[in-house]
DRENGUTOR-207545 format. One record per residue (C-alpha): residue number from 0; residue in one letter; x negated, y negated, z negated. Coordinates in steps of 0.5 Angstrom, whole numbers. Layout:
+-----+----+-------+-------+-------+
:   i : aa :     X :     Y :     Z :
+-----+----+-------+-------+-------+
: NUM :  a :     X :     Y :     Z :
...
+-----+----+-------+-------+-------+
END
This chain:
+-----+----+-------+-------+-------+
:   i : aa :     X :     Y :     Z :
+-----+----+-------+-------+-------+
:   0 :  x :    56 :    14 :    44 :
:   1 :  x :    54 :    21 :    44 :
:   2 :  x :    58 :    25 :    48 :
:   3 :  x :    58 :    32 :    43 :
:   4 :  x :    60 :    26 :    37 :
:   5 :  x :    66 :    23 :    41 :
:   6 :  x :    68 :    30 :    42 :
:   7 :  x :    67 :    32 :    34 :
:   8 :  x :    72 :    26 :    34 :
:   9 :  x :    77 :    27 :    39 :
:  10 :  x :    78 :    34 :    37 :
:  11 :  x :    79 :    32 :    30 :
:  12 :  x :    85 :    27 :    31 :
:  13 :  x :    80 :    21 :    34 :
:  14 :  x :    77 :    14 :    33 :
:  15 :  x :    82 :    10 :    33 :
:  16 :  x :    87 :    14 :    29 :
:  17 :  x :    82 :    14 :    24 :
:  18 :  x :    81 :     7 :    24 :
:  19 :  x :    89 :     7 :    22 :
:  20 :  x :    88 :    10 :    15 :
:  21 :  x :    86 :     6 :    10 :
:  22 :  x :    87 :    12 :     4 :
:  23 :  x :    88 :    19 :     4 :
:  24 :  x :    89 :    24 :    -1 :
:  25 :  x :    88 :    31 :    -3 :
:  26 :  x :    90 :    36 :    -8 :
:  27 :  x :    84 :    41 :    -9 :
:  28 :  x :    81 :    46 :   -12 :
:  29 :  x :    73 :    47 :   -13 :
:  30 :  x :    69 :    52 :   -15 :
:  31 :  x :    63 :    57 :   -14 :
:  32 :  x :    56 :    58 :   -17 :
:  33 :  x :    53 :    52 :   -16 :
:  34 :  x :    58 :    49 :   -21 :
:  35 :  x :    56 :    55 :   -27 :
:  36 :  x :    48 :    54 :   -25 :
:  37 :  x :    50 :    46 :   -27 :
:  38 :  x :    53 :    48 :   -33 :
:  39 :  x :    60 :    46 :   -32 :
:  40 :  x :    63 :    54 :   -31 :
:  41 :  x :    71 :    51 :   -31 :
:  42 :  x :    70 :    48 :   -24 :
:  43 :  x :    76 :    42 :   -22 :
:  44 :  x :    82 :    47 :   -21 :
:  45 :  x :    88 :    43 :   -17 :
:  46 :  x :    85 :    35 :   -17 :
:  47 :  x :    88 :    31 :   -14 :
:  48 :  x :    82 :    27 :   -10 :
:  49 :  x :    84 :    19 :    -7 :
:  50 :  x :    79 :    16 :    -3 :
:  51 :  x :    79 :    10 :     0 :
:  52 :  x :    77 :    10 :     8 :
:  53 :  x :    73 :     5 :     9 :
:  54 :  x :    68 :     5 :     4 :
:  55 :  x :    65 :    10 :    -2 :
:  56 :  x :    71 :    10 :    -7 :
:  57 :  x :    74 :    16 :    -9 :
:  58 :  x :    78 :    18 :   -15 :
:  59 :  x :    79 :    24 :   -19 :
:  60 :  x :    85 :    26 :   -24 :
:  61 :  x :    85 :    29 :   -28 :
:  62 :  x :    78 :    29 :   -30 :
:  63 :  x :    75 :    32 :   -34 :
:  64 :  x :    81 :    34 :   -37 :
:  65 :  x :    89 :    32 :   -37 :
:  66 :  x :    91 :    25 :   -39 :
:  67 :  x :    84 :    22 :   -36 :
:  68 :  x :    81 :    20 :   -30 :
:  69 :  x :    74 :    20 :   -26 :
:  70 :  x :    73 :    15 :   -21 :
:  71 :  x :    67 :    13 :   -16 :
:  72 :  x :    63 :     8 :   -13 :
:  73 :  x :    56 :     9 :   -10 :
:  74 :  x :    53 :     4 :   -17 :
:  75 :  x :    57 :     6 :   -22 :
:  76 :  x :    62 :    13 :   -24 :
:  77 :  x :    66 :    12 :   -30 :
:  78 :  x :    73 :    16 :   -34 :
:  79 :  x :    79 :    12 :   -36 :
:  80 :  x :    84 :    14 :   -41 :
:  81 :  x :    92 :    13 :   -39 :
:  82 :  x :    91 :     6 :   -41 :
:  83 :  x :    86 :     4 :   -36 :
:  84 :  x :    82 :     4 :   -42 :
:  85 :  x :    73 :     6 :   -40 :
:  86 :  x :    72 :    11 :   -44 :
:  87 :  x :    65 :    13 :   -41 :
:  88 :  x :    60 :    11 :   -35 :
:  89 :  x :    54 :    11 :   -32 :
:  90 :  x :    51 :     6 :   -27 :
:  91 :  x :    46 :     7 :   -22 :
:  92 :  x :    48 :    14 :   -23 :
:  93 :  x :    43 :    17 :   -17 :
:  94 :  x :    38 :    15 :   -21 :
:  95 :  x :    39 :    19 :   -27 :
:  96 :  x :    38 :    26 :   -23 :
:  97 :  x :    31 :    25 :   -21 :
:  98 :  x :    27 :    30 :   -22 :
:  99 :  x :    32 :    36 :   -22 :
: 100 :  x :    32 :    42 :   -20 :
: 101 :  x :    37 :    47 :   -18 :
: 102 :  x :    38 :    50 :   -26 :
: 103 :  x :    38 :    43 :   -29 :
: 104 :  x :    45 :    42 :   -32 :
: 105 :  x :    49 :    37 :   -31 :
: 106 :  x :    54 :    32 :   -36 :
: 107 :  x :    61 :    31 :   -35 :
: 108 :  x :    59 :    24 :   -31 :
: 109 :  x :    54 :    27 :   -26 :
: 110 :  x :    59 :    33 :   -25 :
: 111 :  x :    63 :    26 :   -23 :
: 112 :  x :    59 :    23 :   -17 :
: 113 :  x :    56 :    30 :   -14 :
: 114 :  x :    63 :    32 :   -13 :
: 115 :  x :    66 :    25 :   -11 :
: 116 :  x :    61 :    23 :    -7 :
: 117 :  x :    60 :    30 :    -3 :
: 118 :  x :    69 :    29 :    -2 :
: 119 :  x :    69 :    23 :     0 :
: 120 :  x :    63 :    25 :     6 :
: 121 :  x :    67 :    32 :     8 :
: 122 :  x :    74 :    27 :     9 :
: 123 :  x :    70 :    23 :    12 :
: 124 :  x :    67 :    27 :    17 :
: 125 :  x :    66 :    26 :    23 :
: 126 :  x :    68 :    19 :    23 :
: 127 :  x :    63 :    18 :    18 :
: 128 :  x :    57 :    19 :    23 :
: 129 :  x :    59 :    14 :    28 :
: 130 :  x :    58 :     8 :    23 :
: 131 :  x :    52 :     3 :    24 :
: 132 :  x :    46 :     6 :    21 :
: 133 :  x :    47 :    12 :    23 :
: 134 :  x :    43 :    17 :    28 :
: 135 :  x :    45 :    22 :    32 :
: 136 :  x :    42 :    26 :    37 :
: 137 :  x :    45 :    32 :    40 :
: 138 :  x :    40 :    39 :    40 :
: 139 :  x :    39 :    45 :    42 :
: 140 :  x :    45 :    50 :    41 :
: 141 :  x :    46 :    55 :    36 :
: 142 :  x :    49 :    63 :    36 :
: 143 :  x :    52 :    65 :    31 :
: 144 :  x :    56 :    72 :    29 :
: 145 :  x :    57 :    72 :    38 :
: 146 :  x :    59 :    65 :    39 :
: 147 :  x :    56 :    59 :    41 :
: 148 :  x :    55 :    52 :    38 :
: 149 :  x :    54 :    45 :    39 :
: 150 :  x :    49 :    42 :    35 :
: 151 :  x :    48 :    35 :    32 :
: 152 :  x :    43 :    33 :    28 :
: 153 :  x :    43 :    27 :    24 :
: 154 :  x :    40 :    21 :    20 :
: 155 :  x :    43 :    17 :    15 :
: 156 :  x :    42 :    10 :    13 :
: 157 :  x :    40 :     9 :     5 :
: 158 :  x :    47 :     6 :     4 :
: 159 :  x :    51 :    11 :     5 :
: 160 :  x :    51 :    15 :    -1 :
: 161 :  x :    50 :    24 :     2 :
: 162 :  x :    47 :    30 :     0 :
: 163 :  x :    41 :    28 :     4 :
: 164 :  x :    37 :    24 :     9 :
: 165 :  x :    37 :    29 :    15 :
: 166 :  x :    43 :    34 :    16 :
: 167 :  x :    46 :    39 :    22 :
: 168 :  x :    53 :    39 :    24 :
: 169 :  x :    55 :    45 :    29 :
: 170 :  x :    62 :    45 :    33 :
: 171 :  x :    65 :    50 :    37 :
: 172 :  x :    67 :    49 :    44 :
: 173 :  x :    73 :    44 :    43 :
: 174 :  x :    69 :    40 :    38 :
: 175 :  x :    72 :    43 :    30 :
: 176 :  x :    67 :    43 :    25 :
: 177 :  x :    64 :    50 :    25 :
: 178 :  x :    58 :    49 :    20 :
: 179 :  x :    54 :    43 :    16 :
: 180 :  x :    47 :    45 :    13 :
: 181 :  x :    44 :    40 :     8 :
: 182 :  x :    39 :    40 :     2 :
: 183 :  x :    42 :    37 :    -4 :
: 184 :  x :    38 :    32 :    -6 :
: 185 :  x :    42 :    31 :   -13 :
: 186 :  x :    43 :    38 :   -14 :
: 187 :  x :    36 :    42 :   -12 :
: 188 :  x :    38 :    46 :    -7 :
: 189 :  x :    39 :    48 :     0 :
: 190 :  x :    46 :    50 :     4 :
: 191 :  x :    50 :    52 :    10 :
: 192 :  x :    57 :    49 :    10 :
: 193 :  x :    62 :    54 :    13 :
: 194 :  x :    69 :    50 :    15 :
: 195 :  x :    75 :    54 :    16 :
: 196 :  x :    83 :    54 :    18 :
: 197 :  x :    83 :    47 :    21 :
: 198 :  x :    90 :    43 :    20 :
: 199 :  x :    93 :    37 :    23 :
: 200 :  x :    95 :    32 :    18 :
: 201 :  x :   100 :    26 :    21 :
: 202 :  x :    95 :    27 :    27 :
: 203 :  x :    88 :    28 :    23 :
: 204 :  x :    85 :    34 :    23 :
: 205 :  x :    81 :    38 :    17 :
: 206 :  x :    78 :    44 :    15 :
: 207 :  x :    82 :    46 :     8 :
: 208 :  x :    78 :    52 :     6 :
: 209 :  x :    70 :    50 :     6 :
: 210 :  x :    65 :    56 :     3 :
: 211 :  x :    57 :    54 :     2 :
: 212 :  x :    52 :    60 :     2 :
: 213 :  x :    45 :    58 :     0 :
: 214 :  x :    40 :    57 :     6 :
: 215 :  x :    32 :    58 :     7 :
: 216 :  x :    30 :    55 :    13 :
: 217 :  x :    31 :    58 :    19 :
: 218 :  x :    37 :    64 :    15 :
: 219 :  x :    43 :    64 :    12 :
: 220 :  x :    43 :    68 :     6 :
: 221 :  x :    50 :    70 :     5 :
: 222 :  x :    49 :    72 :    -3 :
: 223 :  x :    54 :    70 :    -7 :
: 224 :  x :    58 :    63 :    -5 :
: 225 :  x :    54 :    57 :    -8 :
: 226 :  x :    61 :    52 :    -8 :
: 227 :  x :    68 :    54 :    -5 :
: 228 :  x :    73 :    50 :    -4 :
: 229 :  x :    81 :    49 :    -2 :
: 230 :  x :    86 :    45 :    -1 :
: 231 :  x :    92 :    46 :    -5 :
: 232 :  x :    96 :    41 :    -2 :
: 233 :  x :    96 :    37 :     5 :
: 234 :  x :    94 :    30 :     6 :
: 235 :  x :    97 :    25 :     4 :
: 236 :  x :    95 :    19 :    10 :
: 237 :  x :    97 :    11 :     7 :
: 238 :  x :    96 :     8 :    14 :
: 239 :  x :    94 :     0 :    16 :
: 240 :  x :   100 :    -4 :    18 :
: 241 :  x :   100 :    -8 :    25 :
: 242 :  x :   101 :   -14 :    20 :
: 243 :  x :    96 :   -12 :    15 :
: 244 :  x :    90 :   -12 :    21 :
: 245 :  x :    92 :   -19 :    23 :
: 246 :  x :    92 :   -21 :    16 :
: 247 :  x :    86 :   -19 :    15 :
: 248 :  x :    83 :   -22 :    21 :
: 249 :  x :    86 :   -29 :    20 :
+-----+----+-------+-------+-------+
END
């Protein structure tokens, strides 16, 4: 495995302890420019998000409004009411983001997918990219501000639903998240990722303030804050059981 990958990971709490969690939970606010561009100005003020580890699943509540619920999976993003009870969905919901552009508005139910996607990635990295598919390579190094940052470029597969095929993770010395460029597929737009105030959660670390500034190749922009997010709250860790482990593996 890449050695600045087994770094990032280690610095982040490590594989195995990763491997452990089977759900985790978060309560966050998001907010910023992209989400007024989008025609959703309201933003998700202190959402709890739910995401199941092991495979693209999260859970947004409230959302889009008390008492209901958003929920996400890669082929399908749907709203339940208090009662389990679908009150809208869309299927194949990458699909309906085809040729949109950075002003093209969004609905409730594409609000729903960007957001859950793009949360359950950030939870999930750098974990993410060591899964099968994946390709990384560690690239030339990167100044910034007077410091120096390891720098990962990386391909993801098809399956895992991201901003982008190709994006760059930077890492300070001791192997934290420092910045993370992409372009938005489904939003049209193109963004450094900066990472802050990195704690540890029952042995995981995250950063819990993100800010994402529009980028152009080779210069960051710092006008105004495309997306901020924070968390409100600390992680919420279900762990897999020893018992579990050796159920699922009879």
């Amino acid at each position: 495995m890449n050695d600045l990958l087994n770094l990032a990971m280690r610095a982040h709490g490590g594989l195995e302890r990763w491997k452990q969690v089977r759900n985790m939970q978060a309560k966050v606010t998001l907010n910023g420019t992209l989400w007024r561009i989008k025609g959703r100005p309201d933003g998700l003020i202190g959402v709890v998000m739910r995401l199941n580890t092991k495979e693209p699943d999260l859970t947004i509540t409230p959302f889009p409004k008390p008492g209901t619920a958003g929920h996400f999976i890669p082929s399908r993003v749907w709203i339940e009411d208090a009662n389990r009870t679908v009150i809208s969905e869309l299927k194949n919901p990458r699909d309906s983001f085809a040729g949109a552009v950075l002003t093209t508005k969004w609905n409730e139910l594409q609000e729903l997918y960007f957001a859950a996607y793009a949360f359950w990635n950030y939870f999930s990295i750098p974990f993410l990219l060591a899964q099968p598919g994946v390709g990384v390579e560690e690239i030339e190094p990167h100044t910034e501000d007077g410091e120096t940052w390891r720098t990962l470029s990386v391909i993801f597969p098809p399956e895992i639903p991201t901003h982008s095929v190709h994006q760059t993770f930077y890492f300070n010395d001791m192997g934290l998240l420092q910045r993370h460029d992409y372009a938005t597929d489904v939003a049209g737009g193109v963004a450094s990722h900066y990472c802050f105030d990195h704690v540890t959660f029952d042995d995981i670390v995250v950063p819990t303030l993100r800010r994402v500034v529009k980028r152009l190749p080779d210069l960051v922009l710092g006008i105004p804050g495309l997306l901020a997010w924070q968390m409100m709250e600390g992680w919420h860790f279900h762990a897999r059981s020893r018992a579990s482990d050796q159920n699922e593996r009879a």
